[in-house]
LOKE-508325 format. One line per field, with one value per residue: residue in one letter; x, y, z of N, C-alpha, C, CB in turn; residue number from 1. Coordinates in Angstrom, 3 decimals, padded with zeros to 6 digits, m for minus. Each point is the difference from the previous one (the first is absolute). Glycine has a CB too. Layout:
! LOKE-508325
r: (A, ...)
n.px: (X, ...)
n.py: (Y, ...)
n.pz: (Z, ...)
ca.px: (X, ...)
ca.py: (Y, ...)
ca.pz: (Z, ...)
c.px: (X, ...)
c.py: (Y, ...)
c.pz: (Z, ...)
cb.px: (X, ...)
cb.py: (Y, ...)
cb.pz: (Z, ...)
k: (NUM, ...)
END
This chain:
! LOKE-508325
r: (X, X, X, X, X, X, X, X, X, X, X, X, X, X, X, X, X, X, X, X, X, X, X, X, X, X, X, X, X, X, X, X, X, X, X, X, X, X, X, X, X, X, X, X, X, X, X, X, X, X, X, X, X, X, X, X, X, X, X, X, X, X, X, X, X, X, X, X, X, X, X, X, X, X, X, X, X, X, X, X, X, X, X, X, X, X, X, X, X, X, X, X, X, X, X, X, X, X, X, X, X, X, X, X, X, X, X, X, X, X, X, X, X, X, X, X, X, X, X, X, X, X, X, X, X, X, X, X)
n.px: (083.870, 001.613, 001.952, m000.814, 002.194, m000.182, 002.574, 000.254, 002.496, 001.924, 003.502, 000.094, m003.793, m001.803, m001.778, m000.375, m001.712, m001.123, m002.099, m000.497, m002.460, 001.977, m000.365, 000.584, 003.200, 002.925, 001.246, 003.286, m000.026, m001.842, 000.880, m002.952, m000.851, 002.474, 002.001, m000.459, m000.091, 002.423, m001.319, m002.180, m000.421, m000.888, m002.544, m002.168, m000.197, m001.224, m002.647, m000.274, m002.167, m000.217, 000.933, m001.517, m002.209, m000.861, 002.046, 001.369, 000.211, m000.598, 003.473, 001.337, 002.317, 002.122, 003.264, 001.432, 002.160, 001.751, 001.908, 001.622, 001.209, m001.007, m000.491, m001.162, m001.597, m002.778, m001.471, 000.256, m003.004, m002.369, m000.490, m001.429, m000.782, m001.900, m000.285, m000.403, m001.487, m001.224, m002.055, m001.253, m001.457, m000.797, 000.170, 003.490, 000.201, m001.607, 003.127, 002.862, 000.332, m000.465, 002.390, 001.010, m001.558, m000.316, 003.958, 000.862, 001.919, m000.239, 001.820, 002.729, 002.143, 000.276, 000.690, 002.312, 000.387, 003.128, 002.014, m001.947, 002.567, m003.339, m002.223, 001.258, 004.352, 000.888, 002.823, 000.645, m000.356, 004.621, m000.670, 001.830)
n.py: (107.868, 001.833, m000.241, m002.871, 000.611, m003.575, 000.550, m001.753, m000.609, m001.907, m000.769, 002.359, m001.284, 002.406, 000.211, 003.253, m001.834, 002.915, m002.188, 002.949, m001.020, m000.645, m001.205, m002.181, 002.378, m002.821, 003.052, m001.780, 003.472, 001.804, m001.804, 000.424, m002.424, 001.241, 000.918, m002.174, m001.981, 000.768, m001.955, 000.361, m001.075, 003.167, 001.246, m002.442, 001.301, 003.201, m001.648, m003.294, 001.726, 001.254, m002.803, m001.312, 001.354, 000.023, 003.317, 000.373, 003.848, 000.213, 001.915, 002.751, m002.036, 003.685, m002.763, 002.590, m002.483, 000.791, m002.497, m001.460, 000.207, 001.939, m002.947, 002.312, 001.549, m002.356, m000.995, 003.360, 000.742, m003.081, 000.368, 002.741, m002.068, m002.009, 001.882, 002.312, m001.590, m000.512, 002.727, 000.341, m002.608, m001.691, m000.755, m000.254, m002.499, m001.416, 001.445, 000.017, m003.056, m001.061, 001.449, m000.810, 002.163, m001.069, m000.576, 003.085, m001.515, m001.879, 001.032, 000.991, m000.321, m003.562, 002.153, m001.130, m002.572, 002.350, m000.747, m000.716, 000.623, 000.058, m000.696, m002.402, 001.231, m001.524, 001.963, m003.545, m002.155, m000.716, m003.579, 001.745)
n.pz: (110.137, 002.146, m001.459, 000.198, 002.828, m001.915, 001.390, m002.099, 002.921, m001.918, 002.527, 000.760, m001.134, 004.036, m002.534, 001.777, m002.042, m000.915, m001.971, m001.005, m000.746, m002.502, m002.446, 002.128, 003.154, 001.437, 000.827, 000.664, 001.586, m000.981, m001.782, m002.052, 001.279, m002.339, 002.969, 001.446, m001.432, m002.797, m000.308, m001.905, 002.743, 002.164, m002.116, 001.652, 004.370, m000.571, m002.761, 001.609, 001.638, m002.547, m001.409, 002.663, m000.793, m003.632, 000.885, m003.778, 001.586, 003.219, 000.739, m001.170, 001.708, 001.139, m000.341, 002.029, m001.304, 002.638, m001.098, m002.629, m001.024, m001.584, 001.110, 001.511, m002.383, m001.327, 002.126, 001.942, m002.548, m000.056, 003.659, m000.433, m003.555, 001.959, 002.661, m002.149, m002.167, 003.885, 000.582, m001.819, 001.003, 002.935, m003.521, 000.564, 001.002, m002.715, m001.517, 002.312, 002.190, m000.985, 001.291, 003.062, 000.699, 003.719, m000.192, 002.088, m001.510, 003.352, m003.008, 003.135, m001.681, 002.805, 002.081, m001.286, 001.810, 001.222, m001.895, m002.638, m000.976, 000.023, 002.070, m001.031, m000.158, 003.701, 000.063, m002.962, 002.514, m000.315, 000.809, 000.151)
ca.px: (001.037, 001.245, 001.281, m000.087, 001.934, 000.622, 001.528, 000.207, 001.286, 000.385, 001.268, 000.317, m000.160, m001.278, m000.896, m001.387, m001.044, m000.895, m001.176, m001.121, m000.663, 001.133, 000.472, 000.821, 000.902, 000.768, 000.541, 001.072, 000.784, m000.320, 000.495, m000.461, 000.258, 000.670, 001.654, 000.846, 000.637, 000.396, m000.823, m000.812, m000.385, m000.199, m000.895, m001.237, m000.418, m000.797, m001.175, m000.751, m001.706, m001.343, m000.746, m000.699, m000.939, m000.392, m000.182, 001.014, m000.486, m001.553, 000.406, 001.373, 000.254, 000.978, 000.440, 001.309, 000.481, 001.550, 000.556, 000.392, 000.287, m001.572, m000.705, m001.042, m000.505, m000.938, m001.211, m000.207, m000.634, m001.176, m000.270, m001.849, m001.190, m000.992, m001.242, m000.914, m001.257, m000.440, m000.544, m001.206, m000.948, 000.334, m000.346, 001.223, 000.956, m000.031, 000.521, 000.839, 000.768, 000.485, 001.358, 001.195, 000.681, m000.282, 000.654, 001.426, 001.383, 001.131, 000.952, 000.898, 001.659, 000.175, 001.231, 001.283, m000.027, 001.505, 000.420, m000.204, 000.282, m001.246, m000.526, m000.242, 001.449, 000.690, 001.300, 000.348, m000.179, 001.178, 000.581, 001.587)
ca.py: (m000.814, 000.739, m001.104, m001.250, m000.089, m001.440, m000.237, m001.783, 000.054, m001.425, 000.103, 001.898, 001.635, 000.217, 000.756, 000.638, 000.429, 000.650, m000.337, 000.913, 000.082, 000.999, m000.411, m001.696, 000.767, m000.454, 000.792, m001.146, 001.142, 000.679, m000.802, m001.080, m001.319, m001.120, 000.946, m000.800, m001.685, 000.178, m001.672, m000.357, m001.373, 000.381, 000.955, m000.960, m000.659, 000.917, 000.470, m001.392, 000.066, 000.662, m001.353, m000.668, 000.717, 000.309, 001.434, 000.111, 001.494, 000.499, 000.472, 000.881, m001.098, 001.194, m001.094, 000.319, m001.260, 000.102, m001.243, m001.515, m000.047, 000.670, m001.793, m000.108, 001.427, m000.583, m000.739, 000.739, 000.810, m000.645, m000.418, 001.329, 000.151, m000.900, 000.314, 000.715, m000.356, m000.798, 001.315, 000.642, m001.048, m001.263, m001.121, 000.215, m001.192, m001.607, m000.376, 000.359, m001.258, m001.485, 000.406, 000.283, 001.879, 000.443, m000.824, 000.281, m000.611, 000.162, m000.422, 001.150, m000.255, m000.289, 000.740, m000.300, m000.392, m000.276, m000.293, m000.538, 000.914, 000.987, m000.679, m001.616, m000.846, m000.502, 001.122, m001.159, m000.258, m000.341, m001.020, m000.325)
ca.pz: (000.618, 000.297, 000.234, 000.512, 000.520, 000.829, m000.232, m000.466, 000.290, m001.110, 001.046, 001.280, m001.404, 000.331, m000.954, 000.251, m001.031, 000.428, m001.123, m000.552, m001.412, m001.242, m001.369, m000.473, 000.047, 001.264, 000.153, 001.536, 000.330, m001.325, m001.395, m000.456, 000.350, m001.201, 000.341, 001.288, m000.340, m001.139, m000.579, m000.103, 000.481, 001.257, m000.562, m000.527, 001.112, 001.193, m000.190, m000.012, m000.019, m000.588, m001.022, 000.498, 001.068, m000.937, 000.445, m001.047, m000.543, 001.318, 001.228, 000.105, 001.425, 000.598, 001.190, 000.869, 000.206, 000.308, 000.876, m001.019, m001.565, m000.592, 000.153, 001.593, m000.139, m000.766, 000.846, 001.250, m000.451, m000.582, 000.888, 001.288, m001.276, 000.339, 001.125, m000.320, m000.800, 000.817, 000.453, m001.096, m000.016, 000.598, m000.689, m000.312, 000.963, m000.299, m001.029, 000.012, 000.430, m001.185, m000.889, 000.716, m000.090, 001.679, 000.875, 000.386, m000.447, 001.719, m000.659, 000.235, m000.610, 001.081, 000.401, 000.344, 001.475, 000.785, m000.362, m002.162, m000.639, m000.220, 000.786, 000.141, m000.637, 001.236, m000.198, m000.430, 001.353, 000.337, 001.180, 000.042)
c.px: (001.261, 000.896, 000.104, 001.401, m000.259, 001.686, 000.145, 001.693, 000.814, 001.748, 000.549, m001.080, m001.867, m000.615, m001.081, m000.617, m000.956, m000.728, m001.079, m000.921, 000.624, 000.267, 000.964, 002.152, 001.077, 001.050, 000.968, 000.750, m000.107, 000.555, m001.263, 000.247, 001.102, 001.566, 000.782, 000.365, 000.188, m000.594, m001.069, m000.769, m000.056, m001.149, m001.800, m000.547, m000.490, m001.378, m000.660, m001.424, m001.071, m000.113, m000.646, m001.388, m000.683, m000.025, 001.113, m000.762, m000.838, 000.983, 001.345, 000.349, 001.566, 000.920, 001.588, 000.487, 001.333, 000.689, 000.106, 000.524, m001.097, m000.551, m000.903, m001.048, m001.331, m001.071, 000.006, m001.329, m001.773, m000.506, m001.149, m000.652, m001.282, m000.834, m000.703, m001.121, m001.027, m000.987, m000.862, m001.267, 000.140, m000.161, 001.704, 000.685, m000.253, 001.115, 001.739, 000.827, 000.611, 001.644, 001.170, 000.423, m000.527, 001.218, 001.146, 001.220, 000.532, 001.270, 001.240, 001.387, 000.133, 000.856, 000.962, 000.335, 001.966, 000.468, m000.522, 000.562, m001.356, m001.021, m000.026, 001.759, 001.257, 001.443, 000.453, 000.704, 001.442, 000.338, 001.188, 000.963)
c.py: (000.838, m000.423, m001.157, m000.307, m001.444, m000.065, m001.431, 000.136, m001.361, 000.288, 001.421, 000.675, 000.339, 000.950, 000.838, 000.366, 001.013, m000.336, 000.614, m000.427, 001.125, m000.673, m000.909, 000.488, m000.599, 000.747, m000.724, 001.134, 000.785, 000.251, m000.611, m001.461, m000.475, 000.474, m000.440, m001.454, m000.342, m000.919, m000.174, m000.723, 000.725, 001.091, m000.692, m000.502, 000.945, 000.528, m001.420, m000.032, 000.511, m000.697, m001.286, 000.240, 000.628, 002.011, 000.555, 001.563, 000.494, 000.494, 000.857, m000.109, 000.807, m001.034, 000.802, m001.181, 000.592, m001.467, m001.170, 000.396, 000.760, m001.068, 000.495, 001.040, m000.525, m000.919, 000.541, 001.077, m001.101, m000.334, 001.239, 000.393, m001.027, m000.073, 001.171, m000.125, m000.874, 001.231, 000.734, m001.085, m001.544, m001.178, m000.620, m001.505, m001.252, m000.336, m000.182, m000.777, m000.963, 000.079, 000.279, 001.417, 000.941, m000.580, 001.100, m000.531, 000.035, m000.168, 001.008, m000.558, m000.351, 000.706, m000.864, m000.490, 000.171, m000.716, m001.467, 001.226, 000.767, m000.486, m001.179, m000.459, 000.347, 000.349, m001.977, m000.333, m001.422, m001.097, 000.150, 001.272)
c.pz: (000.197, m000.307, 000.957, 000.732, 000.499, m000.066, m000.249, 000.297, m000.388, m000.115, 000.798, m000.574, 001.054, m000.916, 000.766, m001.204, m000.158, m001.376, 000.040, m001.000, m001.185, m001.025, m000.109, m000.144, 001.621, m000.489, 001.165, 000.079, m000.487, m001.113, m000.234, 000.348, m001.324, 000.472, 000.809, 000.190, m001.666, m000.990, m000.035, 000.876, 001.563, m000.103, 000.058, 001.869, 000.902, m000.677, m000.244, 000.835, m000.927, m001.005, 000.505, m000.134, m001.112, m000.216, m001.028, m000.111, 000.707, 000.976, m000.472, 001.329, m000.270, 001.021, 000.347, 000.201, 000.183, 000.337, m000.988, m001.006, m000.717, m000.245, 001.316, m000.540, m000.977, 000.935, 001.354, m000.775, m000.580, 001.125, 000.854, m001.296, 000.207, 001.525, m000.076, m000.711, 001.091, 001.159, m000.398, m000.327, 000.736, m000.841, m000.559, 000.384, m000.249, m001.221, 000.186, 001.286, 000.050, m000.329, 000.586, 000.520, 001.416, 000.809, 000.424, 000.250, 001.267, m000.638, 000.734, m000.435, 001.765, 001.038, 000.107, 001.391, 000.445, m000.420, m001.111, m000.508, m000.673, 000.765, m000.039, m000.764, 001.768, m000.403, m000.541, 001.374, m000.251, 001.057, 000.628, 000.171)
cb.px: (m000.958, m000.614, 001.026, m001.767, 001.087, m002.332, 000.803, m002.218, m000.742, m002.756, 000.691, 002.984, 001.504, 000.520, 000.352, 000.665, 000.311, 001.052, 000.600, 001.451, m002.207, 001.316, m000.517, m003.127, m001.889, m000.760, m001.786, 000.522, 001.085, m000.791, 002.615, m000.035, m002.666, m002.055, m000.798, m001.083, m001.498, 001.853, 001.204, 000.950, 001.323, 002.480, 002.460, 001.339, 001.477, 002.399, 000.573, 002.445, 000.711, 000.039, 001.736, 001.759, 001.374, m001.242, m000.815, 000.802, 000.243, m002.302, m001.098, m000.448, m001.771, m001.932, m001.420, m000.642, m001.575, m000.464, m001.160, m001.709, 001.141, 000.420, 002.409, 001.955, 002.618, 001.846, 000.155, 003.049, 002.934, 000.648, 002.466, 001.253, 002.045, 001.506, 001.160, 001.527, 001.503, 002.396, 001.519, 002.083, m000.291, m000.590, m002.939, m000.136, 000.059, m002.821, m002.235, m001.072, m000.710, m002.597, m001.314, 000.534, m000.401, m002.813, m000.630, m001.230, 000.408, m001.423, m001.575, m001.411, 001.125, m000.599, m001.031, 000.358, m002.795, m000.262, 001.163, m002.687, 002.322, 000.487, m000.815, m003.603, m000.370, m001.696, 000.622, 000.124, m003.482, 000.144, m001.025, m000.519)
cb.py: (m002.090, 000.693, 001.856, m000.692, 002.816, m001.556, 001.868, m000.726, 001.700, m000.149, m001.876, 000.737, m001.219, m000.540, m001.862, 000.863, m001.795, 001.788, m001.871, 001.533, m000.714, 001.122, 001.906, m001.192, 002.182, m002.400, 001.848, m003.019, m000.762, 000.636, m000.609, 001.610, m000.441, m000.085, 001.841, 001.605, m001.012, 000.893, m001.026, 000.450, m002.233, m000.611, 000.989, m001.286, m001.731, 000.979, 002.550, m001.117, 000.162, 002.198, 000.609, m000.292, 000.474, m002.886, m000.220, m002.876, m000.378, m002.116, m002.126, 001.711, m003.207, 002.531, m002.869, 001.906, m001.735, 002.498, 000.721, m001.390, m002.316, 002.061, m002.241, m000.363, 001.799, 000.096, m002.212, m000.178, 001.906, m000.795, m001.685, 002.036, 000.571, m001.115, m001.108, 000.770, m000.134, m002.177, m000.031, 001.457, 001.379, 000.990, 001.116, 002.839, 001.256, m000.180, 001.166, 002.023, 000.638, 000.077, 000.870, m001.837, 000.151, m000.177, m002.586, 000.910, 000.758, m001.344, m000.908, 001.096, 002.150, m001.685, 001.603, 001.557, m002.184, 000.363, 001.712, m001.428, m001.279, 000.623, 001.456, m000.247, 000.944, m002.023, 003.326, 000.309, 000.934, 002.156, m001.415, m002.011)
cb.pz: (m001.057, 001.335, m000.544, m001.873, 001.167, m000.819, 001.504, m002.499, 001.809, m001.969, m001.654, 000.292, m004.169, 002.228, m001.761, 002.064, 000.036, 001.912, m000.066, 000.457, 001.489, 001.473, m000.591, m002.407, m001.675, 000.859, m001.034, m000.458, 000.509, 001.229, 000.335, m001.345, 001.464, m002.617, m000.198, 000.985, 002.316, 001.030, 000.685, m001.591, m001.927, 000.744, m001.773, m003.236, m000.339, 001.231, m000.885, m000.153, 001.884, 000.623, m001.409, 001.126, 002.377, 000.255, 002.824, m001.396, m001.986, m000.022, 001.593, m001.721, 000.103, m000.005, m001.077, 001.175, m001.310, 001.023, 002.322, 000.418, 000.120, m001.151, m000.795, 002.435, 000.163, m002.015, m001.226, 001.460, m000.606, m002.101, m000.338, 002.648, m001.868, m001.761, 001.474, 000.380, m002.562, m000.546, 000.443, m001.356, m002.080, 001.984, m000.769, 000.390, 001.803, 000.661, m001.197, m001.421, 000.149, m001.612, m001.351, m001.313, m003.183, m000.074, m001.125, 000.476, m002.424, 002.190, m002.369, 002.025, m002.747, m001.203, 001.099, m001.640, m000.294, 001.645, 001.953, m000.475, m000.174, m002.245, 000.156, m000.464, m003.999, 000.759, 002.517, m002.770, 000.791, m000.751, m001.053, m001.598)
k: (1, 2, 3, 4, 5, 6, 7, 8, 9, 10, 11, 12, 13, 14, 15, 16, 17, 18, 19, 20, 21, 22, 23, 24, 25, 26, 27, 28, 29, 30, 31, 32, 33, 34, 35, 36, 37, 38, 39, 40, 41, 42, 43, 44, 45, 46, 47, 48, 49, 50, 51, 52, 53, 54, 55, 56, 57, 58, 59, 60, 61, 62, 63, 64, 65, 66, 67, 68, 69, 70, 71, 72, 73, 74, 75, 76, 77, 78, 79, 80, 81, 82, 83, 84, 85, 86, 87, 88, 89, 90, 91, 92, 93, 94, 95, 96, 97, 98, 99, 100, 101, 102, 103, 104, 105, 106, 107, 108, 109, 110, 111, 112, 113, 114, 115, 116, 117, 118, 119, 120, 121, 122, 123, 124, 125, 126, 127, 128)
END
């Protein structure tokens, strides 16, 4: 098996994934995963497929992420990890739907519109 490349993407932030065979070794900008996302909980949503899926310690996964937050950057990254494990195996996708983790979040920040002050609060508004 070769390197596997998907992308996952989740408000500005974009993830290129590449999924090898290996020791269960994630690699984000070339930093450790524990280095780059600090928190536990963003640490747990990008290795949520291979515990789904049961792949814990089998792939070594190399990601480039740019653009957002590291929230975004987290589920932009858990998002091509699961199309990639979806790639290696098609049995996968029965497990890894249910769960949401195929969905691409449309979710965006609203733009700003002309005379507001942001996209939906309004400048104060004076009868008199």
């Amino acid at each position: 098996m070769g390197a596997i490349h998907k992308i996952g993407r989740r408000k500005t932030a974009v993830a290129r994934v590449y999924v090898t065979e290996g020791k269960g070794q994630i690699t984000v900008n070339k930093k450790d995963l524990a280095e780059y996302l600090t928190t536990s909980t963003l640490q747990y949503k990008v290795q949520q497929p291979f515990a789904l899926t049961g792949t814990e310690g089998s792939y070594d996964v190399k990601v480039n992420v740019f653009g957002g937050g590291i929230t975004g950057q987290a589920e932009a990254i858990r998002l091509a990890i699961s199309r990639a494990l979806c790639a290696i195996n098609e049995e996968f996708r029965a497990i890894l739907k249910p769960e949401g983790l195929l969905t691409r979040d449309p979710r965006m920040v609203e733009r700003k519109k002309f005379g507001q002050k942001k996209a939906r609060k309004r400048f104060q508004f004076s009868k008199r």
